[in-house]
PASEBA-1860 file (N, C-alpha, C; in nm, 3 decimals):
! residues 221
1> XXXXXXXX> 5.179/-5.378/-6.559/5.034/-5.360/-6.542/4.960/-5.467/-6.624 ~ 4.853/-5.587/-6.567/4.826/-5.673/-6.634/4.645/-5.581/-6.696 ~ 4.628/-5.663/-6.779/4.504/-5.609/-6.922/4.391/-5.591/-6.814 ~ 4.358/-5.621/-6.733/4.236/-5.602/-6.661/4.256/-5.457/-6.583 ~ 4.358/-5.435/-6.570/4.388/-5.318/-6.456/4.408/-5.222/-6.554 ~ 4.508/-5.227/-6.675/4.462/-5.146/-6.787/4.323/-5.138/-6.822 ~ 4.245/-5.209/-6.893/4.089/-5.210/-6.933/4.043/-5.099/-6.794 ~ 4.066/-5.098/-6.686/4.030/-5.019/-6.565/4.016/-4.863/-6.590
9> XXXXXXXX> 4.189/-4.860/-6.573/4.221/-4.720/-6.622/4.163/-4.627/-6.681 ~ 4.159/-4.741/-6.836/4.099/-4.670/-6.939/3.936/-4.629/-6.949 ~ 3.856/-4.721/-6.874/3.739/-4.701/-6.808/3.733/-4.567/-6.739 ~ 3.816/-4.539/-6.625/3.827/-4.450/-6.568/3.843/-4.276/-6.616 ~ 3.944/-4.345/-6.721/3.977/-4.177/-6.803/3.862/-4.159/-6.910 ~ 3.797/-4.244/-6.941/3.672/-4.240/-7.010/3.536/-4.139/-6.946 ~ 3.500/-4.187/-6.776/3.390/-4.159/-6.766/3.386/-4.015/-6.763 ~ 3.266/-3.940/-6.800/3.248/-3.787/-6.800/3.304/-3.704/-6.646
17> XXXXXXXX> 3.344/-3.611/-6.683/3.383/-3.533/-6.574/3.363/-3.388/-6.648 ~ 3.227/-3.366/-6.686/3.225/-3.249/-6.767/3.219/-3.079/-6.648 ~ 3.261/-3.141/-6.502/3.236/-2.985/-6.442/3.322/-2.960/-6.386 ~ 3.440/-3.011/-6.495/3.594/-2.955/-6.512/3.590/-2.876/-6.626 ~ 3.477/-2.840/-6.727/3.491/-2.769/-6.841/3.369/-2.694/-6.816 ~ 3.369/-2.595/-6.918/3.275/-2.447/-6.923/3.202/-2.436/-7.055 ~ 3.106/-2.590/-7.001/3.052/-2.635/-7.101/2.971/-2.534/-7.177 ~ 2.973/-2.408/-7.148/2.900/-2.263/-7.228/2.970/-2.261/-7.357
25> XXXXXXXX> 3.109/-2.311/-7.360/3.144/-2.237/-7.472/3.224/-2.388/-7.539 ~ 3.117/-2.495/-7.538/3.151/-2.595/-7.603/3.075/-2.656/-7.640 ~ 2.984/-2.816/-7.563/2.874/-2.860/-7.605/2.764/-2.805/-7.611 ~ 2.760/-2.651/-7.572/2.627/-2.593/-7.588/2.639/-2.491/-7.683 ~ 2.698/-2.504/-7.807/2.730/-2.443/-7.901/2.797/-2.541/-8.027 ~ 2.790/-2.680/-7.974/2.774/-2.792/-8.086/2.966/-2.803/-8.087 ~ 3.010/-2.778/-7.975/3.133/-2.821/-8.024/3.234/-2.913/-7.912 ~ 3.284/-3.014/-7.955/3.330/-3.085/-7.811/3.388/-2.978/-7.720
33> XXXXXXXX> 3.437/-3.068/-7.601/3.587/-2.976/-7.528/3.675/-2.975/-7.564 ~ 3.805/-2.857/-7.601/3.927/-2.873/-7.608/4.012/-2.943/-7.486 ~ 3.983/-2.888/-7.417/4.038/-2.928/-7.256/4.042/-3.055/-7.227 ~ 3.926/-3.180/-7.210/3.930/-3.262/-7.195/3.906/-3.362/-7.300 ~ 4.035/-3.481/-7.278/4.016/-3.593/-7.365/3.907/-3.661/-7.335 ~ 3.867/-3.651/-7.219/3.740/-3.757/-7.189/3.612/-3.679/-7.185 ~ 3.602/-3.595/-7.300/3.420/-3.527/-7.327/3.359/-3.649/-7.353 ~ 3.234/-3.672/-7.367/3.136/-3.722/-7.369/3.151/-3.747/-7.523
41> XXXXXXXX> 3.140/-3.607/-7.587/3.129/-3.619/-7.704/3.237/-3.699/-7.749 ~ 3.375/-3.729/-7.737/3.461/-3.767/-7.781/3.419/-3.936/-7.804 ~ 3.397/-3.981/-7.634/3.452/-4.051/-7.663/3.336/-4.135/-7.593 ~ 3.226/-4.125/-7.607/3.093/-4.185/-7.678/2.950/-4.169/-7.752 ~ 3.049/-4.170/-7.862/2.917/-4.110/-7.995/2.828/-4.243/-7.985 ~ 2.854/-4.338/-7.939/2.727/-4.420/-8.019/2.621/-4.417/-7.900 ~ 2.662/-4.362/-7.782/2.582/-4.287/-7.664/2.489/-4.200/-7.702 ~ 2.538/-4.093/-7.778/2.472/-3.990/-7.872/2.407/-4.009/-7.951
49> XXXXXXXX> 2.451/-4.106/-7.987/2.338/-4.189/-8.120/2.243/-4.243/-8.067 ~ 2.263/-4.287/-7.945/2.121/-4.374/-7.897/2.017/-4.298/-7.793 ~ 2.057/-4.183/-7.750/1.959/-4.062/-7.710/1.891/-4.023/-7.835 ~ 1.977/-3.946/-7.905/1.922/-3.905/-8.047/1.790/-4.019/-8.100 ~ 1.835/-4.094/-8.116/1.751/-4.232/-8.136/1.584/-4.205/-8.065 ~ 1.636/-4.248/-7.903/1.530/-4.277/-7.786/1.473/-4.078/-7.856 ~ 1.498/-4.008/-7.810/1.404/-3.853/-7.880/1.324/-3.888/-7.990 ~ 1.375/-3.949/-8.067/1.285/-3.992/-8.164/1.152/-4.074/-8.182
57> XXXXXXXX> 1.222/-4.192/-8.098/1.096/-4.344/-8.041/1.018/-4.357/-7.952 ~ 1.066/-4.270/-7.842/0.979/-4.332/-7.761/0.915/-4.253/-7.741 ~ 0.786/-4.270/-7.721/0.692/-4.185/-7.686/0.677/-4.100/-7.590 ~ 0.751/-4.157/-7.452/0.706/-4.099/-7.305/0.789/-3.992/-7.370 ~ 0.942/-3.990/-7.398/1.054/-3.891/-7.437/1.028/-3.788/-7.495 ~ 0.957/-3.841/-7.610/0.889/-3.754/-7.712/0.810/-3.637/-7.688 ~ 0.692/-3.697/-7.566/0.593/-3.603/-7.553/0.656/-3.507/-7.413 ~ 0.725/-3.602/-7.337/0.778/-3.516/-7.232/0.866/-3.423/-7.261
65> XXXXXXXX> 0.958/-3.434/-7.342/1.039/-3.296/-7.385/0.990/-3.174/-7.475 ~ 0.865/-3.237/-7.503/0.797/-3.125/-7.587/0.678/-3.071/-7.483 ~ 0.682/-3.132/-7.357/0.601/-3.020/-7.242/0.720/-2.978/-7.229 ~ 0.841/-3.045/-7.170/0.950/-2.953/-7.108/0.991/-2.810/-7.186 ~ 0.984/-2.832/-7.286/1.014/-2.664/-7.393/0.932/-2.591/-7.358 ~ 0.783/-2.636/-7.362/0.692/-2.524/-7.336/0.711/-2.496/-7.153 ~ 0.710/-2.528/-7.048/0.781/-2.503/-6.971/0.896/-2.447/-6.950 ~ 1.014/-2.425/-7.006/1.080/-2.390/-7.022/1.118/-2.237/-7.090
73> XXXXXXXX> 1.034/-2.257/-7.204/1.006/-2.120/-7.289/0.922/-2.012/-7.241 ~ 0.855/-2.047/-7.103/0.732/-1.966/-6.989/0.849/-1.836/-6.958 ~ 0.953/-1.802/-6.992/1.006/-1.723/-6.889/1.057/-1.709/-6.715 ~ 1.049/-1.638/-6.670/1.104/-1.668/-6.518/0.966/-1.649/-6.465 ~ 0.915/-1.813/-6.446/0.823/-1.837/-6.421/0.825/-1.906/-6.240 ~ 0.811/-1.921/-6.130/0.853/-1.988/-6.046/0.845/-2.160/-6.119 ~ 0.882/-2.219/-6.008/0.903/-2.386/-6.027/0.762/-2.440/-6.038 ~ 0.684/-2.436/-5.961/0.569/-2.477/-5.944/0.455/-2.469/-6.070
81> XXXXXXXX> 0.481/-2.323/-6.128/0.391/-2.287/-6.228/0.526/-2.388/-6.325 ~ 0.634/-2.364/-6.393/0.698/-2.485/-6.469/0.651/-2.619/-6.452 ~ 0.628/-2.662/-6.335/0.555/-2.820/-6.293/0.401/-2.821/-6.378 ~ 0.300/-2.737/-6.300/0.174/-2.710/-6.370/0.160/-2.719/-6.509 ~ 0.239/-2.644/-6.627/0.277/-2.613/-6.749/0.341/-2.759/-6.832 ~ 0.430/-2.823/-6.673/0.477/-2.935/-6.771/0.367/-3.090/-6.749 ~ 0.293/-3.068/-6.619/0.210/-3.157/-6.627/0.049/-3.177/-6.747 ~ 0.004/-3.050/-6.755/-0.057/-2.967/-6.866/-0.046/-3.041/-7.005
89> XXXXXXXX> 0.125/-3.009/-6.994/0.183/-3.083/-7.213/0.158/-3.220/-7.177 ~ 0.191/-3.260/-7.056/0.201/-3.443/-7.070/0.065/-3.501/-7.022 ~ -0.076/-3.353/-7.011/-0.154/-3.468/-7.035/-0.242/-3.507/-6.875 ~ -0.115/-3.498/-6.788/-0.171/-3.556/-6.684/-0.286/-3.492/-6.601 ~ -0.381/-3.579/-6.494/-0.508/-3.510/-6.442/-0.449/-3.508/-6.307 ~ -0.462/-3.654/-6.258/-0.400/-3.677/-6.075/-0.277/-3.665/-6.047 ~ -0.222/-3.569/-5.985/-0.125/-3.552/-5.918/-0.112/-3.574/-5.815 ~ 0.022/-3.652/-5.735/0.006/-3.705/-5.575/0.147/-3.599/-5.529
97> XXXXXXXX> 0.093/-3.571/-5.412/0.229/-3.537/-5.313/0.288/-3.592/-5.200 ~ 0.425/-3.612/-5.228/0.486/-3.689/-5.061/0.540/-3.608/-5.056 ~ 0.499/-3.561/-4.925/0.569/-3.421/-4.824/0.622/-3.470/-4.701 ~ 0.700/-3.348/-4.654/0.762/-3.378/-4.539/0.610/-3.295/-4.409 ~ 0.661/-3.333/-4.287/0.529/-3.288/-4.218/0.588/-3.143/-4.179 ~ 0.702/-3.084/-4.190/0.767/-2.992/-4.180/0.712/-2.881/-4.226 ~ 0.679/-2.918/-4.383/0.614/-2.837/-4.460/0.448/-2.827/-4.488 ~ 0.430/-2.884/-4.400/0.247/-2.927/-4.461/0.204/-2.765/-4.462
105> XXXXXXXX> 0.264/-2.660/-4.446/0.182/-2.548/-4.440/0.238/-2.502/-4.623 ~ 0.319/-2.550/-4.653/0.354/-2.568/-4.834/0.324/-2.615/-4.873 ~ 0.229/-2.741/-4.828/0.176/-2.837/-4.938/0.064/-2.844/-4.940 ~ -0.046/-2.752/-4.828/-0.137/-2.721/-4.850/-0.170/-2.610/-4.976 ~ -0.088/-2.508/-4.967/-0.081/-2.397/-5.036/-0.098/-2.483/-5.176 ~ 0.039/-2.541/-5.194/0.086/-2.628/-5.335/-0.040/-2.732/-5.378 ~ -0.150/-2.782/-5.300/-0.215/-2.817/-5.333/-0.378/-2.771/-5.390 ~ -0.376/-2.665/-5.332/-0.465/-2.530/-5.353/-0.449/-2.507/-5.485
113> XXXXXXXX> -0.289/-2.442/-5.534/-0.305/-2.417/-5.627/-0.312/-2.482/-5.745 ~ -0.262/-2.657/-5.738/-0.331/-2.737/-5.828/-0.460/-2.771/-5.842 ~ -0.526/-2.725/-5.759/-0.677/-2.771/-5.763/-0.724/-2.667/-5.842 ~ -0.667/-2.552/-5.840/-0.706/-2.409/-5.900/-0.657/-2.384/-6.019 ~ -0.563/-2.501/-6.101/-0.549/-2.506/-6.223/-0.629/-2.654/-6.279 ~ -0.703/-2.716/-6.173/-0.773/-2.790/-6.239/-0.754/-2.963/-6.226 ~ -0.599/-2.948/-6.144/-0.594/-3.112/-6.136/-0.664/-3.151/-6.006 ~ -0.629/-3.289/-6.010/-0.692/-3.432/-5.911/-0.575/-3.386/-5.837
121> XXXXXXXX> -0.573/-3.400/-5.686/-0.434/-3.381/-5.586/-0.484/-3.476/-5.477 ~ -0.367/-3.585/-5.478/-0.326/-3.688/-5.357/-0.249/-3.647/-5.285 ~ -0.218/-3.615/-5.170/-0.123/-3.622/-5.120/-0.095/-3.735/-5.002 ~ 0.052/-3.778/-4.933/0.089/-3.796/-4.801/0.204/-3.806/-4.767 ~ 0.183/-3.783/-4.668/0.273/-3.715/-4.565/0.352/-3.769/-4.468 ~ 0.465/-3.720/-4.467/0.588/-3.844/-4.422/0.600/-3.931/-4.325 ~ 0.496/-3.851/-4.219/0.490/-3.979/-4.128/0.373/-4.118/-4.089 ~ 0.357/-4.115/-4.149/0.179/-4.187/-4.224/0.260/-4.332/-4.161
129> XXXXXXXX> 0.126/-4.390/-4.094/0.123/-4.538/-4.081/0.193/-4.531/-3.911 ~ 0.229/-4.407/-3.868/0.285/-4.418/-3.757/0.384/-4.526/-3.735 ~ 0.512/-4.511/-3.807/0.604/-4.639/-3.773/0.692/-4.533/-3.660 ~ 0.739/-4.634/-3.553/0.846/-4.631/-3.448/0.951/-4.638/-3.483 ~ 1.044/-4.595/-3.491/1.181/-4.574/-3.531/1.235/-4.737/-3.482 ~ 1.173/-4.740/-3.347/1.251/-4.903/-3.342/1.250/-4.992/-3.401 ~ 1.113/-4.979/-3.473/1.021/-5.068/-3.573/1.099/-5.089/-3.721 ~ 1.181/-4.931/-3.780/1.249/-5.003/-3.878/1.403/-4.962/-3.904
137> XXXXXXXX> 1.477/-5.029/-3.768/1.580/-5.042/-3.795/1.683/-4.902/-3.768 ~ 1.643/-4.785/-3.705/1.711/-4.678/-3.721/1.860/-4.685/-3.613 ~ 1.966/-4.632/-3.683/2.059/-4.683/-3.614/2.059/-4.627/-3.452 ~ 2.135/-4.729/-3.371/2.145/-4.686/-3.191/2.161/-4.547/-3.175 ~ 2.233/-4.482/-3.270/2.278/-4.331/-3.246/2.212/-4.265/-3.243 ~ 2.118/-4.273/-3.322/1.982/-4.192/-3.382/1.857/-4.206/-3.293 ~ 1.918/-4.211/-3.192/1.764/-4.262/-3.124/1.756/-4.224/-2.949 ~ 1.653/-4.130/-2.941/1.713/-4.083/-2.801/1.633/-4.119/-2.703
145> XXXXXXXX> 1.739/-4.106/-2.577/1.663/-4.176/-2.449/1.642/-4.051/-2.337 ~ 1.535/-4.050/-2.243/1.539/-3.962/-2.132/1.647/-3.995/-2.018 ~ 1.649/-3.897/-1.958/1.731/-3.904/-1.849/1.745/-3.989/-1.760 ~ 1.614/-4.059/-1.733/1.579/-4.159/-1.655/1.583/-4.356/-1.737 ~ 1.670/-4.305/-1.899/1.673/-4.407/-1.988/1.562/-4.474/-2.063 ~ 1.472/-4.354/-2.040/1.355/-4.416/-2.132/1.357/-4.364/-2.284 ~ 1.312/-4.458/-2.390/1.377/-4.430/-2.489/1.204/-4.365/-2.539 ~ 1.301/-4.223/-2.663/1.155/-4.197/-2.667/1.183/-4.226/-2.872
153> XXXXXXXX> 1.075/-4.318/-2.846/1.013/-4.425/-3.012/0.990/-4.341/-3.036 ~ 1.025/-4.232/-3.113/0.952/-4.141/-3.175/0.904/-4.197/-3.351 ~ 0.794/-4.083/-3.410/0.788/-4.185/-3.523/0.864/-4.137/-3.670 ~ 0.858/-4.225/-3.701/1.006/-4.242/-3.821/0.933/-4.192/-3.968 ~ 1.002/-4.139/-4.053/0.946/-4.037/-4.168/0.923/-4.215/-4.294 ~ 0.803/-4.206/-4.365/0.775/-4.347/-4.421/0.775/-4.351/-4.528 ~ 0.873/-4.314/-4.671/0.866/-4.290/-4.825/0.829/-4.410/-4.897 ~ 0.874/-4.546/-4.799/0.807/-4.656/-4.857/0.673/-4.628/-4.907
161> XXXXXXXX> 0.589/-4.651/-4.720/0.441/-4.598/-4.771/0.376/-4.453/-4.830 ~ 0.444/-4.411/-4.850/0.443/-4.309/-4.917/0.398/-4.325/-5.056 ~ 0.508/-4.379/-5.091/0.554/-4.404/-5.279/0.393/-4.523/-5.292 ~ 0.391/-4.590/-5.171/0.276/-4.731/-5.228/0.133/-4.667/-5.204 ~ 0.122/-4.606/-5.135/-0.015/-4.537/-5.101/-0.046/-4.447/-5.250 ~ 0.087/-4.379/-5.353/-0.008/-4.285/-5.405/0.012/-4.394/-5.520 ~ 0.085/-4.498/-5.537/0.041/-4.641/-5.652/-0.099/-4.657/-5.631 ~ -0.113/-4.669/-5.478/-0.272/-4.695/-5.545/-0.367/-4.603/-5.578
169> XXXXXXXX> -0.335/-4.495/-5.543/-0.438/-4.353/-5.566/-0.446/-4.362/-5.741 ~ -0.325/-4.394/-5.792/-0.260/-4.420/-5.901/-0.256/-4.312/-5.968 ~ -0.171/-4.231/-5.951/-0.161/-4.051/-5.995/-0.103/-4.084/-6.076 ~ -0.061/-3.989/-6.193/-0.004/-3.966/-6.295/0.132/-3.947/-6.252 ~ 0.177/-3.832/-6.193/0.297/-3.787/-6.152/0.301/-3.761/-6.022 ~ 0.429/-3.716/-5.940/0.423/-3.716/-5.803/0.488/-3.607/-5.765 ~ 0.523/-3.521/-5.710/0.606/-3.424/-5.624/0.626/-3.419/-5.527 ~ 0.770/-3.439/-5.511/0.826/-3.422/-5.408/0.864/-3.314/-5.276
177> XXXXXXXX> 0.802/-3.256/-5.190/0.798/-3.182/-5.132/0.898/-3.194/-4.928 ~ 1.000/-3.204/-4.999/1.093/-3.131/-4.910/1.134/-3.289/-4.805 ~ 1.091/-3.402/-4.891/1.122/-3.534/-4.822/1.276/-3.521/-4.825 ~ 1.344/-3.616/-4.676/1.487/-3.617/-4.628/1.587/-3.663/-4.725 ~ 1.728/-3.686/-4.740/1.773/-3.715/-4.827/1.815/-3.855/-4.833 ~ 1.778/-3.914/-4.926/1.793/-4.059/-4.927/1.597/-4.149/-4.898 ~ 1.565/-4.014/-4.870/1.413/-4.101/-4.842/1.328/-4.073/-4.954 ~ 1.430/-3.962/-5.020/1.312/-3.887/-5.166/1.413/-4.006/-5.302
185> XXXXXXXX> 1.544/-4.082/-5.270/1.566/-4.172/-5.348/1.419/-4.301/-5.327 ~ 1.452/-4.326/-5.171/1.371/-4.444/-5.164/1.210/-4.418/-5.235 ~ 1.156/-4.314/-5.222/1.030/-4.288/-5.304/1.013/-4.284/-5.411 ~ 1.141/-4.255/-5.489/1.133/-4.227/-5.629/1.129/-4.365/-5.688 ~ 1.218/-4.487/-5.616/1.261/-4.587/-5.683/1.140/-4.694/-5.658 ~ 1.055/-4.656/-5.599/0.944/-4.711/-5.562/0.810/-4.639/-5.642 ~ 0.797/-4.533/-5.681/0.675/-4.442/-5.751/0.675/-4.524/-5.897 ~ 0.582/-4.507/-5.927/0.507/-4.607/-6.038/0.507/-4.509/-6.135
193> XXXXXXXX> 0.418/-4.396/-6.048/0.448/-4.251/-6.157/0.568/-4.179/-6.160 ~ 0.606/-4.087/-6.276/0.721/-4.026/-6.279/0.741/-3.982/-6.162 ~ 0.815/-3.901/-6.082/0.908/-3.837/-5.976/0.942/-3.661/-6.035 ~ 0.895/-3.535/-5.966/0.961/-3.442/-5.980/0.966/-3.376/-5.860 ~ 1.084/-3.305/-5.805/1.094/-3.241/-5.728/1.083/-3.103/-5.671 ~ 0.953/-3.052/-5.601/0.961/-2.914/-5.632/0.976/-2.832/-5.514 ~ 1.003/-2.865/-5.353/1.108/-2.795/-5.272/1.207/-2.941/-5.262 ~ 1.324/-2.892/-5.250/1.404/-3.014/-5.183/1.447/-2.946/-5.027
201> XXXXXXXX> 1.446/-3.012/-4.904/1.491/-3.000/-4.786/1.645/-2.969/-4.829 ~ 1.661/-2.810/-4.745/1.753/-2.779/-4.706/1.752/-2.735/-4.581 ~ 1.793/-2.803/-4.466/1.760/-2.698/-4.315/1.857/-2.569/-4.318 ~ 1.966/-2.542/-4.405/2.049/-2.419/-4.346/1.958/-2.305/-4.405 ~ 1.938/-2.333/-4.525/1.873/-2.193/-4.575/1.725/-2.229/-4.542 ~ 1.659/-2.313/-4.486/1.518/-2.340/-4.409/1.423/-2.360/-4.544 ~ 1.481/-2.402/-4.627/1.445/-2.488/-4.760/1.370/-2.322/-4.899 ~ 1.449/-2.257/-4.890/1.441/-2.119/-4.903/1.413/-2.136/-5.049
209> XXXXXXXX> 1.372/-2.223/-5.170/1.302/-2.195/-5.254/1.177/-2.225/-5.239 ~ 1.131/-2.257/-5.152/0.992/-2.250/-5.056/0.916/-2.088/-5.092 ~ 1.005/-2.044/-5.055/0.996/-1.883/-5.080/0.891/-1.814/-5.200 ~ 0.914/-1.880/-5.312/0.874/-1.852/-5.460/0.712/-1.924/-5.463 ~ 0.714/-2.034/-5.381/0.581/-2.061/-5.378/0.497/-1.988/-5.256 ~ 0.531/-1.915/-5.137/0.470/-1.848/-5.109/0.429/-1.705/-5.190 ~ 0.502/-1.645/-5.266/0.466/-1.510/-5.325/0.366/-1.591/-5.477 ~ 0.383/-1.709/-5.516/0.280/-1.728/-5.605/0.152/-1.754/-5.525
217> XXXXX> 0.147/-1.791/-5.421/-0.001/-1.851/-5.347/-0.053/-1.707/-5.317 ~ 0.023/-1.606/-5.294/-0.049/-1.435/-5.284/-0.135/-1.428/-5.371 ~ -0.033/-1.425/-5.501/-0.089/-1.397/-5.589/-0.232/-1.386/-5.655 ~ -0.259/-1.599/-5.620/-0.359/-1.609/-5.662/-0.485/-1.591/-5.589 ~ -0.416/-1.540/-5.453/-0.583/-1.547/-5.349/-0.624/-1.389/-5.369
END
């Protein structure tokens, strides 16, 4: 075995694989894994050292984990009110939403009730700008024709313009509401403001923590 293919290996047996362990009754009680040679803790402390560190310095870290506690410490609160609570500690006023059009009857609600705790609400909505599926690239498979071979362009879900439309609204933070998978990466990696997600698209269970924000929107009407 020549040193590069070793150096590999050892790379390999290194990286975390912590959901092979029951991390309850180890790092969340301050103590490595017995089980695995390759904990985190083992076998990169100066990793640890430099989180520890960043908690300390940086500011965004700083102030954001000290909304996240108070969020956190709310009890069994739904997601939405946790979002509200954590946007609240950090401060923020404008909030934007990229939704799927699936849900616009959730993101009306979801936007109701930020207005009713007081923030700025952007939203848009996935298919904005009317792009044609032919227009960007969607593969041959994905794309259907009538019987008679006419193809029907239908229009294509847009996280690009999505993510750039609420840059310029220029929100604080953004939520994600039930965008496809791989299109809520492309938005995130594009949002200027932080990224949180508060339904994610699931079609089997019909995106069923959806659920929790309908019994809070009762609530408040």
């Amino acid at each position: 075995m020549n040193e590069e293919s070793e150096d590999y290996d050892k790379k390999i047996l290194e990286d975390p694989t912590c959901y092979k362990c029951d991390c309850r009754n180890h790092c969340s009680i301050g103590k490595p894994s017995r089980e695995l040679e390759n904990c985190p803790i083992k076998t990169s402390p100066d990793i640890q050292k430099k989180a520890i560190e960043l908690y300390e310095t940086d500011d965004f870290i700083i102030k954001s984990n000290f909304a996240a506690t108070i969020a956190k410490n709310q009890g069994s609160l739904p997601r939405l009110r946790d979002t509200i609570e954590y946007a609240k500690g950090m401060g923020f006023i404008k909030l934007g939403i990229a939704s799927c059009a699936a849900l616009q009857t959730e993101t009306r609600k979801t936007a109701e009730i930020l207005h009713h705790y007081g923030f700025e609400v952007s939203s848009v909505c996935c298919p904005t700008g009317v792009n044609k599926n032919l227009n960007v690239e969607i593969p041959e498979e994905f794309i259907q024709y009538s019987k008679m071979g006419y193809c029907f362009d239908s229009v294509s879900c847009n996280p690009v313009a999505q993510a750039l439309l609420l840059n310029k609204a220029k929100t604080d933070m953004n939520i994600i509401i039930g965008l496809c998978v791989g299109h809520d990466v492309t938005f995130t990696h594009l949002s200027e403001a932080p990224v949180i997600t508060l339904i994610a698209k699931d079609r089997l269970i019909r995106h069923n923590p959806s659920e929790t924000l309908n019994i809070f929107y009762k609530e408040l009407r």
